[in-house]
C-alpha positions in Angstrom: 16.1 14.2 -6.0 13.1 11.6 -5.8 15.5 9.2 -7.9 18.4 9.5 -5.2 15.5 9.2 -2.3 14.0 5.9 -3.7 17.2 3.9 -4.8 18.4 3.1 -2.0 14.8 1.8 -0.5 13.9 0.4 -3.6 15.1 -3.4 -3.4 14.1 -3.6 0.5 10.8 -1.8 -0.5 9.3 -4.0 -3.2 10.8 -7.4 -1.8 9.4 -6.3 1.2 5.6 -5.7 0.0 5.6 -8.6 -1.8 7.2 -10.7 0.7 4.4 -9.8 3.2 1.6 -11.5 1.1 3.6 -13.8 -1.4 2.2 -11.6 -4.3 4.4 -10.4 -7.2 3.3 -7.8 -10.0 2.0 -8.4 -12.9 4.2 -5.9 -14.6 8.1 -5.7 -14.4 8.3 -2.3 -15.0 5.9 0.1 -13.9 6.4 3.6 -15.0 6.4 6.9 -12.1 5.5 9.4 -13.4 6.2 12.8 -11.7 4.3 16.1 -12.6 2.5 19.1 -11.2 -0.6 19.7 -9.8 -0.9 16.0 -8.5 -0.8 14.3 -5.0 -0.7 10.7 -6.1 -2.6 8.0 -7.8 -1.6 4.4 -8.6 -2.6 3.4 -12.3 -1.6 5.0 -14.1 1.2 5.7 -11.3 1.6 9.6 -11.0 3.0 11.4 -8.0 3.1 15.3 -7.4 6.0 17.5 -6.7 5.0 18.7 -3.7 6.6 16.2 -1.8 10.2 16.5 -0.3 12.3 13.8 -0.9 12.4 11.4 1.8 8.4 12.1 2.1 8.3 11.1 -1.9 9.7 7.2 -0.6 6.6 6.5 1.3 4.3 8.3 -1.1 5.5 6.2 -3.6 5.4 2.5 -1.3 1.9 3.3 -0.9 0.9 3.9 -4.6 3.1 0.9 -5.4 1.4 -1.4 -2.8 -2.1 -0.4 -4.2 -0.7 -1.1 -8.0 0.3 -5.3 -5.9 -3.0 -5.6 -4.2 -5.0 -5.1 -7.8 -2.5 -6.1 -10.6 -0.2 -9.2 -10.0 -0.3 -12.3 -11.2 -1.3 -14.4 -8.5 -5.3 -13.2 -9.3 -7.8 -12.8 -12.1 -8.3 -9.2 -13.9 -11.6 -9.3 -13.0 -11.4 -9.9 -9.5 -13.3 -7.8 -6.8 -11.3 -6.8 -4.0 -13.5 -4.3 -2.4 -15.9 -7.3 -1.8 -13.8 -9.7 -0.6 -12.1 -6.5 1.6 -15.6 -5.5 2.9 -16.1 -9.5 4.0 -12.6 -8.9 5.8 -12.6 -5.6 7.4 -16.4 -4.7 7.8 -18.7 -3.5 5.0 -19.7 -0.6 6.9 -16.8 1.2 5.6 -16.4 4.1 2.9 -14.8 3.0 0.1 -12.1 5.2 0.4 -10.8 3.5 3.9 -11.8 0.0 2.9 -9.2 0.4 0.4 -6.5 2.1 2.8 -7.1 -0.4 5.1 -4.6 -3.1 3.3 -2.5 -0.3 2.1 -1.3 0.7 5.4 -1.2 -2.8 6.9 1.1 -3.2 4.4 3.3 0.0 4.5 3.4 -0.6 8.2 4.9 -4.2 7.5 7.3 -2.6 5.0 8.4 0.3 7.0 9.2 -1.6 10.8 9.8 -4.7 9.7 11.7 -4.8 6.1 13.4 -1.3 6.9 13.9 -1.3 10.4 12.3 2.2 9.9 9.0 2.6 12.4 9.6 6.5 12.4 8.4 5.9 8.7 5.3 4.8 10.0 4.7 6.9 12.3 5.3 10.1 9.9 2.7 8.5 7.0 0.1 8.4 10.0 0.6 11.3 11.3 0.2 13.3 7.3 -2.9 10.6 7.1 -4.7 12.2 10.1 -5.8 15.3 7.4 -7.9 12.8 5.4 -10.7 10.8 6.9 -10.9 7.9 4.6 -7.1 7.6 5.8 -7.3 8.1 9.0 -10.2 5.9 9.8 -7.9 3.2 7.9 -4.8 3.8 10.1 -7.3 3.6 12.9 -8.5 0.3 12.1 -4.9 -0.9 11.4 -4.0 0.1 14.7 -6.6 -1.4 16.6 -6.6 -4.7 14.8 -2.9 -4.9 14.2 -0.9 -4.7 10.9 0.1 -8.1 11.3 -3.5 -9.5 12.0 -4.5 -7.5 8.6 -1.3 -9.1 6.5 -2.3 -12.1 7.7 -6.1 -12.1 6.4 -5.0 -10.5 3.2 -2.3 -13.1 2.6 -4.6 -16.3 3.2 -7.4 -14.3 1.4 -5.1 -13.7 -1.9 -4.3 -17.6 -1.5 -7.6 -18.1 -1.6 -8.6 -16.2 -4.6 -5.6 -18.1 -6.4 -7.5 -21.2 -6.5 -10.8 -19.7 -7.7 
């Protein structure tokens, strides 16, 4: 069922994410794995089956956008992104938001613009609201605009190319 949900997203979805900030992946292949007991985690990529279907599709463009922001091949291994995040959105952030912040600039980006899918949005903020870390992220997404936080990640990523 998560197979039939994600195939028909997949091309717009990953074309999409990497579109937003002129990043691609490191890896061509990146393996999902599915199992019990889980919510989700990006590296190694593991997603729970609690999720119905059509949930599972934004579940899994969030765990993929985190697996672009720290392992493509437009930036060193070593990089430190939750420096050069804190210099961007604030450092008087929890770790846990600081890293959601990009995350659902991006998915927002994704979800309106590449799929013509806002309600997508919308739903991923509304399950966020449980979690502070999240919440406080969508929060700062809102208030600064996901196209304002695309745009500092993009010319930020440009500029860790040429370091």
């Amino acid at each position: 069922a998560y197979r039939e949900a994600w195939t028909p997203y997949e091309k717009k979805i990953i074309h999409g994410m990497c579109g937003l900030l002129d990043l691609e992946f490191r890896q061509n292949i990146i393996d999902v794995n599915i199992a019990p007991w889980f919510y989700a985690f990006s590296d190694p990529m593991v997603i729970g089956v609690t999720y119905k279907p059509d949930r599972f599709v934004e579940v899994l463009t969030h765990e993929l956008i985190h697996r672009l922001l720290t392992d493509n091949t437009q930036t060193a291994y070593d990089t430190l992104y939750a420096n050069e995040w804190k210099r961007l959105f604030g450092a008087d952030h929890t770790f846990g938001a600081l890293v959601h912040i990009p995350v659902h600039a991006i998915m927002q980006g994704v979800f309106d613009d590449a799929l013509d899918e806002p309600e997508r949005t919308i739903n991923d903020r509304e399950a966020c609201r449980k979690w502070e870390d999240y919440d406080v992220a969508w929060r700062y997404v809102e208030e600064h605009g996901y196209k304002w936080v695309v745009d500092q990640l993009r010319v930020n990523y440009k500029q860790l190319q040429k370091a």
